[in-house]
C-alpha positions in Angstrom: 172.1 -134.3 -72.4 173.3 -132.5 -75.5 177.0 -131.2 -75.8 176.2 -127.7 -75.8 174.9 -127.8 -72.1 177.7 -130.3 -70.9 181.1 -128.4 -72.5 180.6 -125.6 -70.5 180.3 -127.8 -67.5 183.5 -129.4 -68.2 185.5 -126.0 -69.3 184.8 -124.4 -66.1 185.7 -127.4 -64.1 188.8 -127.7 -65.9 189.5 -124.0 -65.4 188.8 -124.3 -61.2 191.4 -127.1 -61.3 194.1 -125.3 -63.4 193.7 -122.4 -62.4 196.2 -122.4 -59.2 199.0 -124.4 -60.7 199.2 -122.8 -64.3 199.6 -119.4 -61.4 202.3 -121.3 -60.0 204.0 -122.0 -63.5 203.6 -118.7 -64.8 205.3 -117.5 -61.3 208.1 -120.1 -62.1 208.5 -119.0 -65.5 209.4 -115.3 -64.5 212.0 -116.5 -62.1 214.8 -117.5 -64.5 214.5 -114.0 -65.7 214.5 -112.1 -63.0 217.1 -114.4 -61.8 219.4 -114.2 -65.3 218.8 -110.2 -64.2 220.1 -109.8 -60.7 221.6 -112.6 -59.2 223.4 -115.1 -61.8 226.3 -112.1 -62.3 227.0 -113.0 -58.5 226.3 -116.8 -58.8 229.1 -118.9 -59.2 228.9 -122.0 -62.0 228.7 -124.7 -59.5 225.5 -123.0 -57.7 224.4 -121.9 -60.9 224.2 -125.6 -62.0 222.2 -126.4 -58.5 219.6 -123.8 -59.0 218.2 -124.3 -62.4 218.5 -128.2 -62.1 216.3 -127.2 -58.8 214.6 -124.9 -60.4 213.7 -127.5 -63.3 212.9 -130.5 -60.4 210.0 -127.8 -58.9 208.7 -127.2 -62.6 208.1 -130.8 -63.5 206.3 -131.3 -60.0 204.1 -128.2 -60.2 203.6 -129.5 -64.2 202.9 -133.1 -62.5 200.4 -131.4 -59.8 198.5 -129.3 -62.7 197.8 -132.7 -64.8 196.9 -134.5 -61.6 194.1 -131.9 -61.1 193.3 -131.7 -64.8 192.5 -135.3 -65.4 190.8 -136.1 -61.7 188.9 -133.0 -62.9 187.9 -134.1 -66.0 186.9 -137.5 -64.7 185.0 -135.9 -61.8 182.8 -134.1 -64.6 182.4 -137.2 -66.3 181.2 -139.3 -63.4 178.4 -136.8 -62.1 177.5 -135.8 -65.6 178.0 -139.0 -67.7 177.9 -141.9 -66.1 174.7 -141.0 -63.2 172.9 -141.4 -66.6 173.8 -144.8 -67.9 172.0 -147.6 -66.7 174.8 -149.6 -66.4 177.7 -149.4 -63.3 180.6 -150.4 -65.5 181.7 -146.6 -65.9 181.4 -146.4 -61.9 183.3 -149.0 -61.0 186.2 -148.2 -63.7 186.5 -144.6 -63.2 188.1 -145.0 -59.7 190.6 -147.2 -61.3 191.2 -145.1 -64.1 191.8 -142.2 -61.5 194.9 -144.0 -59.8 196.2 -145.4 -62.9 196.3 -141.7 -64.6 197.6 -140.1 -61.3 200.2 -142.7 -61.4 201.4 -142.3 -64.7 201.6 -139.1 -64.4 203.8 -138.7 -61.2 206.3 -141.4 -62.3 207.0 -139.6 -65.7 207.4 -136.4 -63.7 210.2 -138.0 -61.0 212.0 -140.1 -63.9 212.1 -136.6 -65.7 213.5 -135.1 -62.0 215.8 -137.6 -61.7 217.2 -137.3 -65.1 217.7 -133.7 -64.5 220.2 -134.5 -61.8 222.2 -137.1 -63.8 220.4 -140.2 -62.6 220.5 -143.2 -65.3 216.9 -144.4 -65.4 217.6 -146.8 -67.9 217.8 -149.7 -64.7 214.9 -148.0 -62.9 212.4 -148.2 -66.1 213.8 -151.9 -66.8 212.9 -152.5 -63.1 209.4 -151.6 -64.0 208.8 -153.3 -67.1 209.7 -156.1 -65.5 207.7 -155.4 -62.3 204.7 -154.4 -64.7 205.3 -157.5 -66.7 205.4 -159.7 -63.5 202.0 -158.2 -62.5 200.4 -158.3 -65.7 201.1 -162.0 -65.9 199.6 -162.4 -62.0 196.4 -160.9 -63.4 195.9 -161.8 -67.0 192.1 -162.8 -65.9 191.3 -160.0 -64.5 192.8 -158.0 -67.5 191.2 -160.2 -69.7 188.0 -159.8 -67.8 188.3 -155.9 -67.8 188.8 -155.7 -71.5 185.7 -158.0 -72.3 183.8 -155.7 -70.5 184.9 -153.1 -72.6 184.3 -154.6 -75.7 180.7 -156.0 -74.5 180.2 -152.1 -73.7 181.1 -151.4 -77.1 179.6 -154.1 -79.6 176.9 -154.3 -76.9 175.7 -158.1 -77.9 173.4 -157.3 -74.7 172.5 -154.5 -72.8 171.1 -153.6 -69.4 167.3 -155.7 -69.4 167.8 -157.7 -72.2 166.8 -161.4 -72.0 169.4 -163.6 -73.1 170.7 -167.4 -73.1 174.4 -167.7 -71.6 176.7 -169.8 -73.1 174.9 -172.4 -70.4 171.9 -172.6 -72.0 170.1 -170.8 -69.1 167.8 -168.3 -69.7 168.2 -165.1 -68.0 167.9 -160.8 -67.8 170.6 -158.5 -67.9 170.9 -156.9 -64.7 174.4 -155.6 -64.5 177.3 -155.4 -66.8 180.1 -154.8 -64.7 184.3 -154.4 -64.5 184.9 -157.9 -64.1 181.3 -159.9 -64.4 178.5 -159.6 -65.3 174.9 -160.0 -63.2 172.0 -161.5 -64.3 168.3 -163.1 -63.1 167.7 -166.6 -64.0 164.4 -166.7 -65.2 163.9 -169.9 -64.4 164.3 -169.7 -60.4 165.4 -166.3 -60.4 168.2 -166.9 -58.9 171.4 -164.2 -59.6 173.9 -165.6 -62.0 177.2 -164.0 -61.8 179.2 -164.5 -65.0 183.1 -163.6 -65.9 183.1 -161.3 -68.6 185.5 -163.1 -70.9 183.1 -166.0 -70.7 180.5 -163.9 -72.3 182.8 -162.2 -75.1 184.4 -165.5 -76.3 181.1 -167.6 -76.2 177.7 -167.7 -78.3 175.0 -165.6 -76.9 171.6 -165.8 -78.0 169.9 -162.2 -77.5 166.1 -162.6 -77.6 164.9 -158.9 -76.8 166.8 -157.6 -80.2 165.0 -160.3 -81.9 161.9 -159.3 -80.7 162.7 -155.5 -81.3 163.4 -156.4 -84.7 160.0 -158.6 -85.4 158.2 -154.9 -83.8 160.1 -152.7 -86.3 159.3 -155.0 -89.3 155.5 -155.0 -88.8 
């Protein structure tokens, strides 16, 4: 796959899932001018005040709604385009994950913005979260720690799918999987399946006999 056939791809899925709510905000945009036009003369200031903190409230949602779409659009494309190629499932099993954690983000920005806009203090409400978030973070600190070994073995890639390796047990084994949390391989040995944390693997010595042998090829 080269970039010039998959940008297209991800421009017009990009433009399906804009398209309605950039309508919408255009349509919202005009309103405060026909309204400054017509109707605020025979508004008084306390309604006035209502109606563009309202108005404001249904901007940030339809705003909200448009980078909803945008990012599960843009990580749609990626799935069927991208990661149906790799040989590994580590992008499959992330990308749902990624989904909710962007679709959250982006909806509790937009109703701390809303509630701003009517005069609520957040200031408690985002301490409440931090230390919600830091309460959480602590209950999982393996699995985070296990998630962001997986991303750097995807990155330095010390194995990859097929390779034959040694674990930090001394067995002897082939890469079958390399995913979110562990990673799967066949004991060659028994062939028996040996499931593995990933933060074993990235803090611990692994010998990685098919680049050796690669590199014993490319030298002849």
């Amino acid at each position: 796959m080269t970039v010039n056939t998959a940008t297209p791809g991800l421009r017009t899925a990009i433009a399906r899932a804009c398209l309605l709510p950039l309508a919408v905000v255009l349509l919202l945009l005009l309103l405060p001018i026909v309204y400054s036009l017509y109707f605020k003369p025979f508004v008084v200031d306390s309604a006035d005040a209502c109606l563009t903190r309202a108005f404001i409230a249904v901007l940030a949602l339809t705003v909200a709604s448009a980078l909803q779409r945008l990012s599960s659009a843009t990580i749609h494309w990626y799935a069927v385009n991208v990661a149906t190629r790799t040989k590994t499932k580590f992008d499959d099993e992330f990308l749902p994950l990624l989904r909710r954690i962007a679709n959250i983000v982006i909806w509790v920005i937009a109703f701390l913005m809303i509630l701003t806009n009517f005069g609520v203090n957040v200031t408690a409400i985002v301490a409440t979260l931090g230390v919600t978030s830091l309460a959480i973070a602590l209950a999982a600190q393996d699995t985070i720690a296990n998630v962001i070994a997986g991303f750097l073995i995807m990155l330095d890639r010390p194995f990859r799918i097929g390779d034959e390796i040694k674990l930090p047990s001394g067995e002897r084994v082939r890469t079958l999987d390399i995913g979110v949390r562990r990673s799967r391989f066949l004991n060659l040995d028994d062939n028996s399946i040996v499931i593995v944390p990933n933060v074993d693997l990235s803090k611990s010595k692994v010998t990685n006999y098919t680049y050796g042998k690669e590199r014993q090829e490319g030298a002849r």
